[in-house]
C-alpha atoms as an extended CHARMM CRD file, in Angstrom:
* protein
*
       280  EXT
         1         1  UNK       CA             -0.9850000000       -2.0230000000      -12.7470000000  PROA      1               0.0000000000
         2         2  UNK       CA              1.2610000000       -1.6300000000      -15.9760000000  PROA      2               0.0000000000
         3         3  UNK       CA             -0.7690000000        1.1690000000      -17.2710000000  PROA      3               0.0000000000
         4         4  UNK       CA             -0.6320000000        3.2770000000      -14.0180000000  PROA      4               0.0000000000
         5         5  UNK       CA              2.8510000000        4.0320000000      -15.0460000000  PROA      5               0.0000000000
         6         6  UNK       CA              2.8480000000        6.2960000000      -17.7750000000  PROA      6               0.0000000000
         7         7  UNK       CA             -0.0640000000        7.9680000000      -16.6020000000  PROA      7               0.0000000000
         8         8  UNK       CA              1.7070000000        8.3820000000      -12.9630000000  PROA      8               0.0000000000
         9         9  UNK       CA              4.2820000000        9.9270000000      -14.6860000000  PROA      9               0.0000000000
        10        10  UNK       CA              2.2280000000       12.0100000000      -17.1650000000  PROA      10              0.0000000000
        11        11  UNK       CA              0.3360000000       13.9250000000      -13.9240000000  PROA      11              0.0000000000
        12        12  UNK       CA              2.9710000000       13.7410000000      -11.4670000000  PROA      12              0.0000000000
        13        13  UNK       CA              5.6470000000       15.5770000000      -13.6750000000  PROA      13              0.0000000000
        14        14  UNK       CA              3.0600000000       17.9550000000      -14.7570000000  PROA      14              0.0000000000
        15        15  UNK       CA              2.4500000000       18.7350000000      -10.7680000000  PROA      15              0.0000000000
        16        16  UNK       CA              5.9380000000       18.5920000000      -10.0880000000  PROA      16              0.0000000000
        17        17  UNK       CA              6.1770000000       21.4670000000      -12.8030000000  PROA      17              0.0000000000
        18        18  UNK       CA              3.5840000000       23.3310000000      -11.7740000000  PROA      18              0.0000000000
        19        19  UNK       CA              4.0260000000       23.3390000000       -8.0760000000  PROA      19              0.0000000000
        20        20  UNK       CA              7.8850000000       24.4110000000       -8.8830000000  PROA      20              0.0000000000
        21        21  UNK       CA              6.9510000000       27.5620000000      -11.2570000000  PROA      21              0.0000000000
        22        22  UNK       CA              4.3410000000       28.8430000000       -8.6500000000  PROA      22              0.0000000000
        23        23  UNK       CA              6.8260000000       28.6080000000       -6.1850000000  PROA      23              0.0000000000
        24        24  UNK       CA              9.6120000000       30.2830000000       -7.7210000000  PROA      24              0.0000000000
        25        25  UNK       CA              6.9450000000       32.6410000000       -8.7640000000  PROA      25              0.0000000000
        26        26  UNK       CA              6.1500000000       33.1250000000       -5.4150000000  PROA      26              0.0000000000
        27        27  UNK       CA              9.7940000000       34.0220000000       -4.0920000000  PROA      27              0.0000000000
        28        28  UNK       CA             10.1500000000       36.6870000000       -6.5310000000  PROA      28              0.0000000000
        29        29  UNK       CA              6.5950000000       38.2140000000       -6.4640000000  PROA      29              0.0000000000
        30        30  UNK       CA              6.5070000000       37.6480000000       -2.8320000000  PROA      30              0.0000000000
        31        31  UNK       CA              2.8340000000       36.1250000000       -3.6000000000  PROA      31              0.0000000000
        32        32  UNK       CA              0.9080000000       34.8160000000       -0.8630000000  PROA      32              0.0000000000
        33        33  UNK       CA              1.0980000000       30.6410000000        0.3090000000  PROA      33              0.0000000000
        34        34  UNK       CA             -3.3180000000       31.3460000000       -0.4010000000  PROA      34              0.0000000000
        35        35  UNK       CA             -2.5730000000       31.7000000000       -4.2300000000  PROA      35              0.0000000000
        36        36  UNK       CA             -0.8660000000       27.8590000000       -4.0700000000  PROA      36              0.0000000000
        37        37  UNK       CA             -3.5820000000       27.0400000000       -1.9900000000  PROA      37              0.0000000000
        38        38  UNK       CA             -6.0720000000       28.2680000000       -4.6650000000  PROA      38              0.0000000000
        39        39  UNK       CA             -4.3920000000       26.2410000000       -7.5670000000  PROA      39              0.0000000000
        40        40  UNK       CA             -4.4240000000       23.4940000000       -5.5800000000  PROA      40              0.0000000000
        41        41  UNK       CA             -7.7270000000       23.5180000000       -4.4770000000  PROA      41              0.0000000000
        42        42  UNK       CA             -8.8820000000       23.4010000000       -8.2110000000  PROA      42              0.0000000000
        43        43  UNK       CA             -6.7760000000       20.1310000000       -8.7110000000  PROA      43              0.0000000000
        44        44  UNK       CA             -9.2830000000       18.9450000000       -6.2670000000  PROA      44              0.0000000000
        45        45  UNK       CA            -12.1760000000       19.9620000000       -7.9450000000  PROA      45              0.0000000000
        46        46  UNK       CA            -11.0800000000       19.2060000000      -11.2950000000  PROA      46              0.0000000000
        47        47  UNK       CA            -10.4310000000       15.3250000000       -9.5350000000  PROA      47              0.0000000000
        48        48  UNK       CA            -13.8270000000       15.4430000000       -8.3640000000  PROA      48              0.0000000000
        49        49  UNK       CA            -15.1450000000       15.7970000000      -11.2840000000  PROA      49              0.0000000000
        50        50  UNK       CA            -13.8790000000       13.0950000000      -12.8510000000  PROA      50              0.0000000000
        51        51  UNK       CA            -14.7330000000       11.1400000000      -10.1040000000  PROA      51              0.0000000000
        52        52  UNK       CA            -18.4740000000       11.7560000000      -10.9390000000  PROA      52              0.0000000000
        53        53  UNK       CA            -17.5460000000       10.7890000000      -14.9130000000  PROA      53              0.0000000000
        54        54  UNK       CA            -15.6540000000        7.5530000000      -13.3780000000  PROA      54              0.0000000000
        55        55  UNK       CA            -19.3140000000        5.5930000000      -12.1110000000  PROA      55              0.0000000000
        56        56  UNK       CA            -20.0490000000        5.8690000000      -15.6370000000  PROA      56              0.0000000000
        57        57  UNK       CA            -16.9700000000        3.3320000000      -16.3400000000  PROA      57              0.0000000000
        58        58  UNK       CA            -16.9860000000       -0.2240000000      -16.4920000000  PROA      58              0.0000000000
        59        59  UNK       CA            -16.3880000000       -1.9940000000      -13.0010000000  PROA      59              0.0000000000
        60        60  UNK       CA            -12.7490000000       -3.0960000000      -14.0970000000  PROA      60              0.0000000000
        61        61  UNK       CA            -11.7360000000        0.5990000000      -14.9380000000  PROA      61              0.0000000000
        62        62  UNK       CA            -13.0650000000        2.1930000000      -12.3120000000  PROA      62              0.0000000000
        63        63  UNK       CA            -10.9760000000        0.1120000000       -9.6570000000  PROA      63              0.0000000000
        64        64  UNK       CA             -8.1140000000        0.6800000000      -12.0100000000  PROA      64              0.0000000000
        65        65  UNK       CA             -8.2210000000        4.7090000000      -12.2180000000  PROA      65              0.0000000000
        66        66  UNK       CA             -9.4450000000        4.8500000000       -8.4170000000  PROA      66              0.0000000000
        67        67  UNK       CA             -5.5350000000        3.1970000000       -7.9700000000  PROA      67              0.0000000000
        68        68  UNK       CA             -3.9310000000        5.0050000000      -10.0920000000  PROA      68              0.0000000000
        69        69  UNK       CA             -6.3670000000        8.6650000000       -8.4970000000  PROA      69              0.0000000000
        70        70  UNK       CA             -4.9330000000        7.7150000000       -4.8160000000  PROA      70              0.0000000000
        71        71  UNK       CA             -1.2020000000        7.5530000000       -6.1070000000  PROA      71              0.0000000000
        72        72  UNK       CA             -1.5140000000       10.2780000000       -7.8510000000  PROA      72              0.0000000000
        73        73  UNK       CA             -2.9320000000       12.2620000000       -4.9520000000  PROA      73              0.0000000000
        74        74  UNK       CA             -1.1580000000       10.6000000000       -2.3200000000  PROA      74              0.0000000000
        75        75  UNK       CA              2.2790000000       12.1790000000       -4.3590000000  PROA      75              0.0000000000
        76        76  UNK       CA              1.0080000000       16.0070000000       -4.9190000000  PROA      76              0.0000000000
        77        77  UNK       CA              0.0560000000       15.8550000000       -1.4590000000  PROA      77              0.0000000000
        78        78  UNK       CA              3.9620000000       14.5930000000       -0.3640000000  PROA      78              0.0000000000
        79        79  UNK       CA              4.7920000000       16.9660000000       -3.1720000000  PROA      79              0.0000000000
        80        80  UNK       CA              2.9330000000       20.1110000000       -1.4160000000  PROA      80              0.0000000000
        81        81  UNK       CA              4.0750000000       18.7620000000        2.2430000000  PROA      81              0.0000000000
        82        82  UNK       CA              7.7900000000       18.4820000000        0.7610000000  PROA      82              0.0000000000
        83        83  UNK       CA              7.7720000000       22.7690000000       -0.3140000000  PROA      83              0.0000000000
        84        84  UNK       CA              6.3310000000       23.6710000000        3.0780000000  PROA      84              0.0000000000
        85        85  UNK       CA              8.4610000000       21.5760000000        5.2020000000  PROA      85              0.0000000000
        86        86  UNK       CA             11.6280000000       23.1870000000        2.9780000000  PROA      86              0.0000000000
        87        87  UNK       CA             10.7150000000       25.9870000000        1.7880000000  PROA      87              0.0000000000
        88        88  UNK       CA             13.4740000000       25.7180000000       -0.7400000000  PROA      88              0.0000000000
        89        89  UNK       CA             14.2430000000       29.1090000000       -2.4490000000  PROA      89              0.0000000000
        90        90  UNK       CA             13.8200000000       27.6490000000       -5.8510000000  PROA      90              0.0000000000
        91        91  UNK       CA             11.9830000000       24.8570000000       -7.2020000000  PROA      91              0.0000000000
        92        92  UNK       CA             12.9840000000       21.4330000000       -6.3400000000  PROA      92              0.0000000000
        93        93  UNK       CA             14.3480000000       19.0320000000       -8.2750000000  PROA      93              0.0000000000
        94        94  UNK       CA             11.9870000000       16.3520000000      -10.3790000000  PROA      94              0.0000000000
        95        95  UNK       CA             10.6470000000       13.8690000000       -8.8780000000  PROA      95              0.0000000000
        96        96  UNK       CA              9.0530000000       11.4750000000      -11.6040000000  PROA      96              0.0000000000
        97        97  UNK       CA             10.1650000000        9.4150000000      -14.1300000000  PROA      97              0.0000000000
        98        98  UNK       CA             13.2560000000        7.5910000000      -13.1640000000  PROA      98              0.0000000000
        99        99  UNK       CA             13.1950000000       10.2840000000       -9.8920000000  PROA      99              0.0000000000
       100       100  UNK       CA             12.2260000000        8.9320000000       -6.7800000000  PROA      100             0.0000000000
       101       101  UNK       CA              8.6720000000       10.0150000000       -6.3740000000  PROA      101             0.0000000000
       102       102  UNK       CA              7.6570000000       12.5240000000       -3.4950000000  PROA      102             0.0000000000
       103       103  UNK       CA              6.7960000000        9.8120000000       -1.0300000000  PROA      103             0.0000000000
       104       104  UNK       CA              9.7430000000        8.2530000000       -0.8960000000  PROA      104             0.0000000000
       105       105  UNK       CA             11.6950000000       11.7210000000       -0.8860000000  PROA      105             0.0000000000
       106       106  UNK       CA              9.2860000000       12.9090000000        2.4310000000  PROA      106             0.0000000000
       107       107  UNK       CA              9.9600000000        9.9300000000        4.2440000000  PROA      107             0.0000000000
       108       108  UNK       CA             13.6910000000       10.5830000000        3.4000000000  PROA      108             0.0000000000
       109       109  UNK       CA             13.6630000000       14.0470000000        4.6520000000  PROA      109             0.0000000000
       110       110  UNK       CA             11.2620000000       12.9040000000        8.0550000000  PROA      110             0.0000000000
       111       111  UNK       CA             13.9870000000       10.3820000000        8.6480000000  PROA      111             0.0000000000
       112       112  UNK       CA             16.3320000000       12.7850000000        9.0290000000  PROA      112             0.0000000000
       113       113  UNK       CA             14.5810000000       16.2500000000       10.4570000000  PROA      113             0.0000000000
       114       114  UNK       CA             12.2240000000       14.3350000000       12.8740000000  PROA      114             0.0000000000
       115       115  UNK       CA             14.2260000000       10.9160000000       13.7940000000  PROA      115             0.0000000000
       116       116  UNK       CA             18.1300000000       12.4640000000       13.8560000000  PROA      116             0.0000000000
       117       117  UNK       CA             19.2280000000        9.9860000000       11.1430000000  PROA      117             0.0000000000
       118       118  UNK       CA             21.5600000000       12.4220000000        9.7170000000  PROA      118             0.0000000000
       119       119  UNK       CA             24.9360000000        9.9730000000        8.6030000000  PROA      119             0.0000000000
       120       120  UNK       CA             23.4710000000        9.3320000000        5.4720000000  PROA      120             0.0000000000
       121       121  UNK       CA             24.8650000000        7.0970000000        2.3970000000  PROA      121             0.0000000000
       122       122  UNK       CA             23.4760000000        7.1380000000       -1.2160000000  PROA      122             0.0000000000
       123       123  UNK       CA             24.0010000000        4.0330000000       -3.4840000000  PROA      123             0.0000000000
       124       124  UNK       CA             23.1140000000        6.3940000000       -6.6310000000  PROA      124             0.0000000000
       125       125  UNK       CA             22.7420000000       10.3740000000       -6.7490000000  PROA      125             0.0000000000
       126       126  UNK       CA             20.2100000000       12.8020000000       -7.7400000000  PROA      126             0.0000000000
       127       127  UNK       CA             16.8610000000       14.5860000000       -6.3960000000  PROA      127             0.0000000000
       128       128  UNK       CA             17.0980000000       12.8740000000       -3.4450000000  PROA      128             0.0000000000
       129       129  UNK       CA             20.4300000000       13.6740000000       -2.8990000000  PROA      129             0.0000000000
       130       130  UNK       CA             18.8350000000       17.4650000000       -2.6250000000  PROA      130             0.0000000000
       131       131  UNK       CA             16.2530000000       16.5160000000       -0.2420000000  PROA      131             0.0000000000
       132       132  UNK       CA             18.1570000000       15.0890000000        2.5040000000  PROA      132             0.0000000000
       133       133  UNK       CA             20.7830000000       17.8440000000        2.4390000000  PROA      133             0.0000000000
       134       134  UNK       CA             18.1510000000       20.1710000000        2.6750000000  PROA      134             0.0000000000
       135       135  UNK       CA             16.9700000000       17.9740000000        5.4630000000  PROA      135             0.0000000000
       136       136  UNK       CA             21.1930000000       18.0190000000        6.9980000000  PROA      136             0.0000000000
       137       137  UNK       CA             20.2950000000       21.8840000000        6.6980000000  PROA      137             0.0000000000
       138       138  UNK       CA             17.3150000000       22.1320000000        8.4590000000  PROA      138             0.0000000000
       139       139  UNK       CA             18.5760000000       20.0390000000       11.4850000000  PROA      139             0.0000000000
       140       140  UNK       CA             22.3420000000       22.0600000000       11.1830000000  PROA      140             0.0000000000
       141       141  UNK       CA             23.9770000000       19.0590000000       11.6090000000  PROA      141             0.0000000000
       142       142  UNK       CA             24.8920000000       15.8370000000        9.3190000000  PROA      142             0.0000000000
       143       143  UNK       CA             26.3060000000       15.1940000000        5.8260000000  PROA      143             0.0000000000
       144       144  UNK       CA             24.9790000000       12.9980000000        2.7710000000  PROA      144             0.0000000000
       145       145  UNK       CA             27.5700000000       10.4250000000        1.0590000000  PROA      145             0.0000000000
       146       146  UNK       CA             26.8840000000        9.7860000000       -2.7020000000  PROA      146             0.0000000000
       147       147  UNK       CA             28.7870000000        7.0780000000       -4.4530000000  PROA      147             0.0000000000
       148       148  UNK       CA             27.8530000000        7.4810000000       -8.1260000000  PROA      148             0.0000000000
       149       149  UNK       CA             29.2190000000        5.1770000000      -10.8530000000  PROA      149             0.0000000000
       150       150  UNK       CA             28.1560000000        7.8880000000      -14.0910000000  PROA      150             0.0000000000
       151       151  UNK       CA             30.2270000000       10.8270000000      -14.3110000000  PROA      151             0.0000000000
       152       152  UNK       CA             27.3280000000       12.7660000000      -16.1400000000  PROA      152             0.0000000000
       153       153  UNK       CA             24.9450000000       12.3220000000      -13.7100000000  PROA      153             0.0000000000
       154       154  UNK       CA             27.4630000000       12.9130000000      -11.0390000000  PROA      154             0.0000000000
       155       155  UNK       CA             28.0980000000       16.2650000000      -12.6270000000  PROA      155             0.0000000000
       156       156  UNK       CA             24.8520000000       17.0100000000      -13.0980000000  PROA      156             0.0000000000
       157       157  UNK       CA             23.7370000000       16.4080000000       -9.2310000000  PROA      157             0.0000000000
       158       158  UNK       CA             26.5370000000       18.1280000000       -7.9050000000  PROA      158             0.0000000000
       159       159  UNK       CA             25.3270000000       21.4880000000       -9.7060000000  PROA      159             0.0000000000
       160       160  UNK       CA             21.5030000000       20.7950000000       -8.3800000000  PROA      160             0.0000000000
       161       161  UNK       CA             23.3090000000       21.4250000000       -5.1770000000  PROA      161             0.0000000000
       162       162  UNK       CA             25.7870000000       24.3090000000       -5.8620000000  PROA      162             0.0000000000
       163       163  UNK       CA             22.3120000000       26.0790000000       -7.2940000000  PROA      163             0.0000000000
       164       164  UNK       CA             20.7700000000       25.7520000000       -4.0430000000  PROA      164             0.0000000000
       165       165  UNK       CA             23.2620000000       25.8940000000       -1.8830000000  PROA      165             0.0000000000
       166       166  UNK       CA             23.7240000000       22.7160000000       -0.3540000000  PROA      166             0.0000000000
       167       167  UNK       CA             27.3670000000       21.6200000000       -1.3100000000  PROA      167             0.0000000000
       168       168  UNK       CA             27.9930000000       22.1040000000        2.9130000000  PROA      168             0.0000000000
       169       169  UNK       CA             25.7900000000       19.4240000000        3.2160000000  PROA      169             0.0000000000
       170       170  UNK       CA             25.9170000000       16.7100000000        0.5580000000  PROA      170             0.0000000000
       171       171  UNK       CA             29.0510000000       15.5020000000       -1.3770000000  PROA      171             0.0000000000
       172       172  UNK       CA             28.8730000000       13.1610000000       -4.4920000000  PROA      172             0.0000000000
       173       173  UNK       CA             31.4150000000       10.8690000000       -5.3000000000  PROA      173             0.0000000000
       174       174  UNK       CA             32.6230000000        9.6020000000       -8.3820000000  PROA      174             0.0000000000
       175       175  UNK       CA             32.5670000000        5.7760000000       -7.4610000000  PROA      175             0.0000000000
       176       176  UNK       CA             32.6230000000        3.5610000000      -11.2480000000  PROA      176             0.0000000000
       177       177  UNK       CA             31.5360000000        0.1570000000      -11.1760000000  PROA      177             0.0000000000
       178       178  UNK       CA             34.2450000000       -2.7580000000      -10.7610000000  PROA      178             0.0000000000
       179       179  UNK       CA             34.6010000000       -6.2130000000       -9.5210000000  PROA      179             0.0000000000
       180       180  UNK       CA             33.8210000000       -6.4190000000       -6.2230000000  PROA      180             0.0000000000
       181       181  UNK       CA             34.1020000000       -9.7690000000       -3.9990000000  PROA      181             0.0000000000
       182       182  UNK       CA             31.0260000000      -10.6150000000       -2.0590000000  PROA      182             0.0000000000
       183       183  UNK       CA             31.4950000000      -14.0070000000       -0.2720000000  PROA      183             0.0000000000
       184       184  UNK       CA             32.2450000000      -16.7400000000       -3.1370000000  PROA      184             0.0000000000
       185       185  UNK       CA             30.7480000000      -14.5430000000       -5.7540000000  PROA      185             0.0000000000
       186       186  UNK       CA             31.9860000000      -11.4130000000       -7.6510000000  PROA      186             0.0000000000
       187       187  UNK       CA             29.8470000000       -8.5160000000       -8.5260000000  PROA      187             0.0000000000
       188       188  UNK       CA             29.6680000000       -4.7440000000      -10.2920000000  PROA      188             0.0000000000
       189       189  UNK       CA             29.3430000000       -2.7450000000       -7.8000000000  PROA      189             0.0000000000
       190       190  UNK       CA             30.3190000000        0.9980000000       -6.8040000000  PROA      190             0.0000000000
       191       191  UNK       CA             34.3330000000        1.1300000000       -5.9190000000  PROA      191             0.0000000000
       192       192  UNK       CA             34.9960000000        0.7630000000       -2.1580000000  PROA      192             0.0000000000
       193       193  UNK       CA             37.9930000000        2.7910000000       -2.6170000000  PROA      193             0.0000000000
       194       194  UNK       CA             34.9100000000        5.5860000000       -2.7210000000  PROA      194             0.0000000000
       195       195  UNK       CA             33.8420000000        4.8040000000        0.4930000000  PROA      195             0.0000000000
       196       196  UNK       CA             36.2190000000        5.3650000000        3.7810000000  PROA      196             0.0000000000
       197       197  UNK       CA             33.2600000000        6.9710000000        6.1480000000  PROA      197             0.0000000000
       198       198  UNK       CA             30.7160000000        5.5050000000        8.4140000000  PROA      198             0.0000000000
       199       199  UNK       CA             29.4150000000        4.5760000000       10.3500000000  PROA      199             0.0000000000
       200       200  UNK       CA             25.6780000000        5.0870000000        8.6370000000  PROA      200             0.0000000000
       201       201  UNK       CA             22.4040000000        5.8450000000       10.2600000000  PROA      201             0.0000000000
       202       202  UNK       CA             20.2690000000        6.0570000000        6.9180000000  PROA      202             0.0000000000
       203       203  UNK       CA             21.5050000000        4.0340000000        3.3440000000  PROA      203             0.0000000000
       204       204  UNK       CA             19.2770000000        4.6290000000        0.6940000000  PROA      204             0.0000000000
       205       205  UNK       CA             20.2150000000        1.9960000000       -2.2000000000  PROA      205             0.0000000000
       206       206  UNK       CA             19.0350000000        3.0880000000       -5.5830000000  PROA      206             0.0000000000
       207       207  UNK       CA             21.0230000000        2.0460000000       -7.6910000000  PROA      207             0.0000000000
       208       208  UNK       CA             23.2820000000        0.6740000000       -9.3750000000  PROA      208             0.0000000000
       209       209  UNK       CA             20.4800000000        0.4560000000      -11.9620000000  PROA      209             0.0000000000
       210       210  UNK       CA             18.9420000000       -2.8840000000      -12.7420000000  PROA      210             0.0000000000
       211       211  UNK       CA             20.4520000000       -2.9600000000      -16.3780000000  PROA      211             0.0000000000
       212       212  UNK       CA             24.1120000000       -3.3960000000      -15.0920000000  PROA      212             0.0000000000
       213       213  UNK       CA             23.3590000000       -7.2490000000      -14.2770000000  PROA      213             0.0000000000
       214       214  UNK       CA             20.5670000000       -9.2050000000      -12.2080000000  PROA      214             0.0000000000
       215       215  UNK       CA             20.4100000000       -8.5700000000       -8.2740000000  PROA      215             0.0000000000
       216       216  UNK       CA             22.9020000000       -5.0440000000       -9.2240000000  PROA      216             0.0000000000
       217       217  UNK       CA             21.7010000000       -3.9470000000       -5.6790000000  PROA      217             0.0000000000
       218       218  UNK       CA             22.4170000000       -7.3410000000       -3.3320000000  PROA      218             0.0000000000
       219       219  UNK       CA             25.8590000000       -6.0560000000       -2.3070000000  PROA      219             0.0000000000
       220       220  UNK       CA             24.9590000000       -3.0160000000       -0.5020000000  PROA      220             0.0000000000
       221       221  UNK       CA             24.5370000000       -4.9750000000        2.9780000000  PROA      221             0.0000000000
       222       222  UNK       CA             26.8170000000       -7.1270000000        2.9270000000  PROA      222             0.0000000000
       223       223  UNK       CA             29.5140000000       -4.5910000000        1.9560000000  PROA      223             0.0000000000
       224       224  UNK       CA             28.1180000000       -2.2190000000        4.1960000000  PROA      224             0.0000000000
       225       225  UNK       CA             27.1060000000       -3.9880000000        7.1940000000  PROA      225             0.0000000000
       226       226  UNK       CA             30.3240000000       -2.9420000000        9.2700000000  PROA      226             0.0000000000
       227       227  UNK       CA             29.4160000000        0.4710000000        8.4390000000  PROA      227             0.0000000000
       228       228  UNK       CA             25.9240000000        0.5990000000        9.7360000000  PROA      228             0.0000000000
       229       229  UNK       CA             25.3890000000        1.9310000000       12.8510000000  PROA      229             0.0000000000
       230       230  UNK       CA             23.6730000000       -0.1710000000       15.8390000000  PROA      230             0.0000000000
       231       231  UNK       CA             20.3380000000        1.5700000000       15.2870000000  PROA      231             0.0000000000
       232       232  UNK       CA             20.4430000000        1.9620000000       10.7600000000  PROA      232             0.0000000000
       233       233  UNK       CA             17.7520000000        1.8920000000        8.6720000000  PROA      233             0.0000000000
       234       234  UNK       CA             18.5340000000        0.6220000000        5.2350000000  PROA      234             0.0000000000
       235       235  UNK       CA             16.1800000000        1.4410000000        2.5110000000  PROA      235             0.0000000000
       236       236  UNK       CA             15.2910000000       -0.1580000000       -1.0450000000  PROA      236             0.0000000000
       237       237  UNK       CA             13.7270000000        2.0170000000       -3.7700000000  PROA      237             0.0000000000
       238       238  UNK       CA             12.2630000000       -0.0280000000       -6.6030000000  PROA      238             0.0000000000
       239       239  UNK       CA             11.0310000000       -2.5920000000       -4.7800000000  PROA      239             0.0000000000
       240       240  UNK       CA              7.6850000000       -3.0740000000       -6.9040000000  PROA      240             0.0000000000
       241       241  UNK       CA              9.9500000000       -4.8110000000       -8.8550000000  PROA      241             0.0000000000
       242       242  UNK       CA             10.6050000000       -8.7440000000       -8.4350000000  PROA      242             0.0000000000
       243       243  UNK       CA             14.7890000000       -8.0430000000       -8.3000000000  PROA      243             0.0000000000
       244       244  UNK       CA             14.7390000000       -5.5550000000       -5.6200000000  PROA      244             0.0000000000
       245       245  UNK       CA             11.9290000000       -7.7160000000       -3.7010000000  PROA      245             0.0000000000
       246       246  UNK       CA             14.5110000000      -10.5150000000       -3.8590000000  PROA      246             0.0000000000
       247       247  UNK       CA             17.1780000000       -8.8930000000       -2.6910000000  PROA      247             0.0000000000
       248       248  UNK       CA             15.3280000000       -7.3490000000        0.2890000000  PROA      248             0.0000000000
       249       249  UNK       CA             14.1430000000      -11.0420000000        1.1040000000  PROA      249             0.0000000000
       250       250  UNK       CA             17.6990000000      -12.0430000000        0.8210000000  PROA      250             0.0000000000
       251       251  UNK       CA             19.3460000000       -9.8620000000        2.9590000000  PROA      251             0.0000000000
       252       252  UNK       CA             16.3210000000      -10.2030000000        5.6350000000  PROA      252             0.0000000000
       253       253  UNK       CA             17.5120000000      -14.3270000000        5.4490000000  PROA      253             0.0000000000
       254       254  UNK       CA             20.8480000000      -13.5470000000        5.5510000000  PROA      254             0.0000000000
       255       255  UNK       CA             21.5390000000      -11.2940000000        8.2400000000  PROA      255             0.0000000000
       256       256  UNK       CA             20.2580000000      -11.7320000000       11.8390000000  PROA      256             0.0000000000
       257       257  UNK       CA             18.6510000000       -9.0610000000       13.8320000000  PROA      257             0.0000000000
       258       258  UNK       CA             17.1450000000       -7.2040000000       10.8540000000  PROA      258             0.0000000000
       259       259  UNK       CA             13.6010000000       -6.8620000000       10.0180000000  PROA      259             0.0000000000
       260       260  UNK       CA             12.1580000000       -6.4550000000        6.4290000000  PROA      260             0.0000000000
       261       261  UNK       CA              9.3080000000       -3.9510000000        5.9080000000  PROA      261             0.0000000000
       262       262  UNK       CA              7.1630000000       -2.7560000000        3.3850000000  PROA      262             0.0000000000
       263       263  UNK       CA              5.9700000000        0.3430000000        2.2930000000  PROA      263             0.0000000000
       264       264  UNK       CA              3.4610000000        1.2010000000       -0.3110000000  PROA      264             0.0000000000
       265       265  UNK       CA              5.0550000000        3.6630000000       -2.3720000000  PROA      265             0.0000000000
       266       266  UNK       CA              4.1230000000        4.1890000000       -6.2900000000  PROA      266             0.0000000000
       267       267  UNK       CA              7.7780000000        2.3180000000       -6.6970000000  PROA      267             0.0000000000
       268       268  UNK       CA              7.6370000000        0.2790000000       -3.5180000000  PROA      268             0.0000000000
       269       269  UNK       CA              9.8460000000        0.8240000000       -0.7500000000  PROA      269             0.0000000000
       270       270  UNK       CA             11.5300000000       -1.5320000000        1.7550000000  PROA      270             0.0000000000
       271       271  UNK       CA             13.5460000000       -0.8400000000        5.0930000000  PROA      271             0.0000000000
       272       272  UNK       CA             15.4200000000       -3.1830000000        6.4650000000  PROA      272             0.0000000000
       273       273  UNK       CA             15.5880000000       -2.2830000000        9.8180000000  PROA      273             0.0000000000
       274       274  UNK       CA             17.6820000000       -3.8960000000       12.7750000000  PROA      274             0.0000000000
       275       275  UNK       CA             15.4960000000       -5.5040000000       15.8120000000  PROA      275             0.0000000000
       276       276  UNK       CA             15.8750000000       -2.4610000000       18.3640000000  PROA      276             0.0000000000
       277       277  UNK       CA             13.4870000000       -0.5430000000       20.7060000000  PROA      277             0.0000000000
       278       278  UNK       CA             15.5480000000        2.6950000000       20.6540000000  PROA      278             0.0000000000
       279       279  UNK       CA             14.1050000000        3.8230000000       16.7430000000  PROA      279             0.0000000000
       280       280  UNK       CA             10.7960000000        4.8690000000       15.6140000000  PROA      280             0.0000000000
């Protein structure tokens, strides 16, 4: 599984690239949706084609690149999906490398355009920041809360949204780590002075990043809890990972009438999700 990363990255980037430049492309040629179609058709062939090559492979290699084939193609397709849902008039943001990857960014933006969630809190900012206030846009209704601990990056999503548009829907804040208290514990964690809204249908918590201490991502819940709404969906990027896996475990055991589930995203996902009938 290791060497599915750099590989992942390697083709998904180079789609993410592509995909964008035909688009703007596109909007300025006023080219037809076929033309896409057309390069993406050839993706396919050129896929099954090495499919052919891969029965030539030992048996360990071939299960290996089938893996890392269906991620791959799992995330153009979310990818493709994500530019006809928006139809953003410029290319969207990357989505690979430290980027959450297309899947988790379409389930972000079906969250909000086809199940309402549109009070939505970021623990971290950047392309998917842009995706769910494009999906606040499409709905005309809701806002996006980013608490942000580096000014640079800060900066640097806020003009991904000026560019397109989307400041209406989406604000950034400038929240720096500090000491925060957490039951008999202290931790570095985004400062609540940020924070004064809620309450949240939809917290995505990505971040702060691992390298700011072990568990960086624990105190979300419990420092959030009284600002979820009845009916929130919390979700955990990263979650491949055996911190985030903990933590999702943790909060599962530590607060009642939540459920912890999984979803098989290149980077792993998991919702926590609280025990009613009312949410799909």
């Amino acid at each position: 599984m290791s060497m599915r990363v750099p590989y992942r990255t390697i083709v998904v980037g180079a789609a993410t690239i592509a995909i964008g430049a035909l688009w703007r492309a596109q909007r300025r040629r006023g080219a037809e949706v076929s033309e896409l179609t057309e390069r993406f058709a050839r993706f396919q062939a050129a896929q099954e084609a090495a499919r052919e090559e891969l029965e030539t492979m030992p048996r360990s290699t071939r299960r290996l690149v089938r893996e890392w084939g269906r991620v791959v193609y799992g995330e153009v397709e979310d990818l493709m999906a994500l530019y006809k849902d928006i139809g953003p008039e410029q290319a969207l943001p990357p989505m690979h490398g430290w980027a959450a990857g297309p899947d988790l960014a379409r389930f972000l933006y079906r969250q909000v355009v086809e199940h309402g969630r549109s009070s939505v809190l970021e623990c971290g900012s950047g392309s998917t920041t842009v995706i769910l206030a494009y999906a606040c846009r499409a709905i005309g209704t809701g806002r996006v809360v980013a608490l942000e601990h580096d000014a640079k990056f800060a900066a640097a999503t806020r003009r991904m949204l000026d560019e397109r548009g989307l400041a209406k829907w989406a604000e950034v804040r400038d929240a720096p780590l500090t000491e925060v208290p957490v039951g008999e514990s202290t931790w570095r964690w985004y400062d609540p002075a940020a924070l004064t809204d809620g309450p949240f249908d939809l917290a995505l918590v990505d971040g702060p990043p691992g390298a700011t201490g072990p568990a960086a991502r624990y105190p979300a819940v419990p420092l959030l809890i009284d600002r979820l709404a009845p009916d929130a969906l919390v979700v955990l990027d990263d979650a491949r990972r055996t911190d985030e896996r903990a933590i999702g475990e943790r909060w599962a055991a530590e607060f009642t009438g939540f459920t912890l589930e999984w979803l098989d995203h290149d980077h792993g996902t998991l919702l926590l999700r609280r025990d009613t009938p009312n949410r799909a």
